[in-house]
C-alpha positions as CSV (number, residue, x, y, z in Angstrom):
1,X,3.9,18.1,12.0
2,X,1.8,15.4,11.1
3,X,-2.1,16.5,9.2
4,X,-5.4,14.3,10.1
5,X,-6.7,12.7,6.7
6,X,-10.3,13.3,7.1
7,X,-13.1,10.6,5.7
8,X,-16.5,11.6,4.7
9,X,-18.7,11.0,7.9
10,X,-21.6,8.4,5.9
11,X,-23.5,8.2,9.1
12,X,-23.9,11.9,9.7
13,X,-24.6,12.4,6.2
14,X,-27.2,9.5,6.1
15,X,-28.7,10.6,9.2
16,X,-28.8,14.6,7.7
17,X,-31.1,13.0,4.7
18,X,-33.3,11.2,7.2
19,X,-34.7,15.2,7.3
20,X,-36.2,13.9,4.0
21,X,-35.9,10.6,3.5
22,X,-37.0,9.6,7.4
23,X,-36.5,5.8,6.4
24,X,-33.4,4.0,4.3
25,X,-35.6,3.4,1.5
26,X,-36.5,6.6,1.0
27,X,-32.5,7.2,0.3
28,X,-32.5,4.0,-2.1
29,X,-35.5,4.7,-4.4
30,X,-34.3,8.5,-4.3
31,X,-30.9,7.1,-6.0
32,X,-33.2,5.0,-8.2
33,X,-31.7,1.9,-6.7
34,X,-28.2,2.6,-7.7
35,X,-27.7,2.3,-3.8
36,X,-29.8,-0.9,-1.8
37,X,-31.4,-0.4,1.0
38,X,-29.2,-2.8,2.6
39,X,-26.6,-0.5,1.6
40,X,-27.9,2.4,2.7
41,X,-28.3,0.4,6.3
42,X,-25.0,-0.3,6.6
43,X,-23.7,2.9,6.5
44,X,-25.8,4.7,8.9
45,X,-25.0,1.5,11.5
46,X,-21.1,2.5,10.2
47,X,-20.3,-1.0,9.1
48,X,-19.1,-0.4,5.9
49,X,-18.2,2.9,3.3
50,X,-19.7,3.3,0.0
51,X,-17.9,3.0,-3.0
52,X,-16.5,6.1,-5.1
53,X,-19.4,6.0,-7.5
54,X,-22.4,5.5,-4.6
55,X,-20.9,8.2,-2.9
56,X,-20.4,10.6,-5.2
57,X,-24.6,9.5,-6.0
58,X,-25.1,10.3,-1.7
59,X,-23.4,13.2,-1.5
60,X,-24.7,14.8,-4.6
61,X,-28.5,14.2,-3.0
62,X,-26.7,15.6,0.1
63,X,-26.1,18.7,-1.5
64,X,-29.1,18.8,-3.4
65,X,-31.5,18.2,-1.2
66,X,-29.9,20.1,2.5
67,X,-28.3,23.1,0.2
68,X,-24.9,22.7,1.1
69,X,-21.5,22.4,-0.4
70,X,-19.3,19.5,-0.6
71,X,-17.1,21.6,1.6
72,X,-19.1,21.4,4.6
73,X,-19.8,17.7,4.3
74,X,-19.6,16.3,8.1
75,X,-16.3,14.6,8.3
76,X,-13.8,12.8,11.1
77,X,-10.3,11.9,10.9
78,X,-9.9,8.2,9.0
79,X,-8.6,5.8,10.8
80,X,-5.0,4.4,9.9
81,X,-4.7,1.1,9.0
């Protein structure tokens, strides 16, 4: 039986921060520019992932700022390549 490998969902996550940072910005000067706007644009529109380290920075405002775990980050299955 073969198991899903599941991705971080950046868009939901993104869009879940919009709750408190309504515009892309918001996220980047939040993470002290360590993520651009730019970046931060591309992964709501789902164009491109973040690296390990801007990640970990997202998800860690994620957390901090909706009160949930890592463990209920929004995920989907990652697409084989």
């Amino acid at each position: 039986m073969e198991h899903a490998v599941l991705s971080v969902n950046w868009r939901e996550v993104l869009l879940d921060l919009q709750h408190f940072y309504p515009k892309p910005k918001d996220v980047a000067s939040e993470l002290h520019g360590a993520v651009s706007e730019a970046a931060v644009r591309k992964y709501i529109e789902d164009t491109t992932e973040p690296s390990h380290v801007r990640g970990e920075l997202i998800l860690n405002l994620w957390c901090e700022r909706t009160g949930k775990r890592r463990d209920d980050v929004p995920r989907r299955p990652r697409e084989r390549i």
